[in-house]
C-alpha angles and dihedrals in degrees: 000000000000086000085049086049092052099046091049094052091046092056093053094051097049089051090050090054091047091049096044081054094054089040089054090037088059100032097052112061125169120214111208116214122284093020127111119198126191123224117210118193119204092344087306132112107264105161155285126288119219121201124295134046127330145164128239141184119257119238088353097069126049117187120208135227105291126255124240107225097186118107108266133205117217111179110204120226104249113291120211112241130189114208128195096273079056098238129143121250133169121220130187121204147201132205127190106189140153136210114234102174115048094192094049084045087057110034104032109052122027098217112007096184092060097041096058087049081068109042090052095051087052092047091043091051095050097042092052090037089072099044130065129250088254094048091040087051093058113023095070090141096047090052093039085059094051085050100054092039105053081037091056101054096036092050091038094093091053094070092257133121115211103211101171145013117191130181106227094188139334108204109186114210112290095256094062080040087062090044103050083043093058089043093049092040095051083043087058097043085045095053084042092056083047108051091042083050086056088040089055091046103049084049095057096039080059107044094049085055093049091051090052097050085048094049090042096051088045088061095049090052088047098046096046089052093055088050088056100043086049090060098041097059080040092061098035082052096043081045092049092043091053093039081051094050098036086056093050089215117203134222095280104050088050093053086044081061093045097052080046093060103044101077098055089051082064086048112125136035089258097059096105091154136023134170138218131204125252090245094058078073096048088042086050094050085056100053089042084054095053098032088050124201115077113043109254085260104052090047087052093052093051097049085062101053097045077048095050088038112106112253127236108292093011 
């Protein structure tokens, strides 16, 4: 009997420890960071837990599944839309959103994720029912701020914030896709043409400059040569002149010049006529007075016509 005894009273002892475990298992809860968790007492409503650690009662209160508060991103499958110009078009949205009342959250709306899926697709149906496909394709902002806006108020009274909508594409039928291709291809082709007109243009803009101040700055060499040049037969003239009158030459020495000078004037095949001066006359009379022999004109006479005879292989 006393073995049974003890038996008996281990037993129990061992139940009560396993029921205190269980009592302390259920009573502590620890809330993580970020989290929100709502205690019900009794099937009613009690309260909301915030993070940290916290006591409950067991089998009196029941604590349901915790809340996320940070801010979550739910991106939505393609909706069809159909826009003014009724044409079909398929969006895909974004929406960042946060819950800010747990107990909203819990006991307003059944499931909140799916109901903003919803709401979103019937906003965004009416919003883009009432624009083109031109105006739907680029006014994204204006139709990301009617979103949020109409989100915002609708999901307020769930106990969520929408903080963002955001259009990830529009892509219009295939047809309108080859359309727009072709338009945006012959735009491009167009802006190409022009820019390789203006290209042409600015060459040639340039290059006729270029030319001008070339042909500008040729003519000021050339003129400036021809200044100097100028200048410099002016000076070797004005220095001859002086050279002539400082030696005081007589009447010989200048017909000697003379007689120097007269076969380069029959130099060159096109020299048909040339003419000498009368005191070339006077200069040779003096040189046929001091050589002797032949009177000055005779010598003359015959200068020229060794001169007008042909000359070897003529």
């Amino acid at each position: 009997m006393d073995n049974l005894g003890g038996t008996a009273v281990g037993i129990v002892l061992l139940v009560l420890i396993v029921f205190v475990i269980i009592v302390l298992v259920r009573a502590i809860r620890i809330i993580p960071q970020a989290r929100a968790g709502v205690v019900e007492r009794l099937g009613k409503y009690q309260r909301t837990l915030n993070p940290g650690l916290t006591i409950l009662i067991p089998f009196v209160d029941r604590l349901l599944p915790l809340l996320d508060l940070r801010e979550q991103v739910v991106s939505f499958p393609p909706q069809p839309v159909i826009t003014e110009d009724n044409l079909v078009v398929s969006i895909d949205t974004v929406v960042y959103f946060q819950v800010t009342d747990p107990r909203a959250a819990t006991y307003e709306i059944a499931n909140y994720i799916q109901a903003v899926e919803q709401l979103t697709t019937t906003t965004l149906r009416n919003v883009v029912g009432g624009l083109n496909l031109e105006e739907a394709l680029t006014s994204r902002d204006q139709i990301n701020g009617q979103l949020r806006g109409v989100l915002d108020e609708a999901t307020g009274r769930w106990g969520i914030r929408v903080s963002r909508v955001e259009l990830k594409a529009i892509d219009p039928p295939h047809s309108i896709q080859d359309s727009m291709e072709k338009q945006m291809r012959a735009e491009r082709d167009r802006r190409a043409a022009i820019l390789t007109a203006e290209g042409t243009k600015q060459s040639q803009i340039l290059t006729a400059e270029g030319q001008r101040q070339a042909a500008i700055l040729a003519a000021e060499g050339d003129a400036k040569a021809a200044i100097l040049r100028a200048d410099g037969e002016a000076q070797a003239i004005q220095k001859v002149f002086d050279a002539i009158h400082r030696g005081n030459p007589d009447q010989k020495l200048l017909a000697y010049q003379y007689l120097q000078t007269l076969p380069k004037l029959a130099e060159g095949s096109s020299n048909k006529l040339w003419i000498i001066p009368s005191e070339v006359g006077e200069a040779l009379k003096g040189i046929g007075g001091a050589l002797g022999g032949l009177p000055s004109e005779s010598r003359v006479a015959a200068l020229f016509d060794a001169e007008d005879s042909p000359r070897p292989g003529e």
